[in-house]
C-alpha positions in Angstrom: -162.5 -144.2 -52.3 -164.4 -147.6 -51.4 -164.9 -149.4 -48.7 -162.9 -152.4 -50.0 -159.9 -150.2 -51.0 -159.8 -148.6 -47.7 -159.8 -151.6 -46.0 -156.8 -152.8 -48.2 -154.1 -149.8 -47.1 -152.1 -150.1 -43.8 -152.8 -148.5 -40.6 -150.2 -145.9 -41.4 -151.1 -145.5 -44.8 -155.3 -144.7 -43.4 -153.8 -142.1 -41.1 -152.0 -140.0 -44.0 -154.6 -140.0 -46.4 -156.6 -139.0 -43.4 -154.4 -136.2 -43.2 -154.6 -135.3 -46.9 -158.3 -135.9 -47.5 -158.6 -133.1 -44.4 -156.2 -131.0 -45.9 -157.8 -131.1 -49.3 -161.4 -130.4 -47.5 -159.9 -127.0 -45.9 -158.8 -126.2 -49.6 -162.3 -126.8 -51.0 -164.3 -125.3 -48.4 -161.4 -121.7 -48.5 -162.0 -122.1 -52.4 -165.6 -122.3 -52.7 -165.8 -119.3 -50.1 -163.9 -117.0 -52.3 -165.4 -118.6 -56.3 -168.3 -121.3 -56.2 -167.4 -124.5 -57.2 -169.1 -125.6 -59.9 -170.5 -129.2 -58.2 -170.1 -128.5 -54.0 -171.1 -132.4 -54.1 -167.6 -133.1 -53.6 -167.0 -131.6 -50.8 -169.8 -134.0 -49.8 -167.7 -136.9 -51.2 -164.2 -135.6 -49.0 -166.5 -135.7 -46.1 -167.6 -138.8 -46.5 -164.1 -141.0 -47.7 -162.6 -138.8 -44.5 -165.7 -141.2 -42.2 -164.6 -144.0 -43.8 -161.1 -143.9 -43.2 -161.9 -143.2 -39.3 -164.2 -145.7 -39.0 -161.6 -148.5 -40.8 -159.2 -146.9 -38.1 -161.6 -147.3 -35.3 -161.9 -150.7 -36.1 -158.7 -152.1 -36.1 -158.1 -150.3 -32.6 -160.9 -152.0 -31.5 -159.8 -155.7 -33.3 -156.3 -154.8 -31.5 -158.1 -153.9 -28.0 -160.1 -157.4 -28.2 -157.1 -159.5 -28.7 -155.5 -158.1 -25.6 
């Protein structure tokens, strides 16, 4: 997931996938502890979409904190 797509979903709709992407990374890593994935890069990838929906989050509770 991009930058530019992330920044297009709601604040609720970040926190979900947040949720999800997490979810989905507890799957992997269980998985690939039991059978090796064949390409372990995208775990890599879960990780980082996962830091780009908290950062987008951060920012708009900072952009909501400055307008106060």
């Amino acid at each position: 997931m991009e930058t530019s797509e992330i920044r297009e979903l709601s604040t609720p709709d970040i926190i979900e996938r947040i949720d999800t992407e997490r979810t989905m990374l507890v799957r992997m890593k269980l998985n690939h502890a039991i059978n090796p994935m064949d390409n372990p890069q995208k775990m890599r990838e879960v990780k980082l979409t996962i830091a780009r929906l908290l950062t987008e989050l951060r920012s708009r509770e900072l952009k909501e904190k400055s307008k106060i």
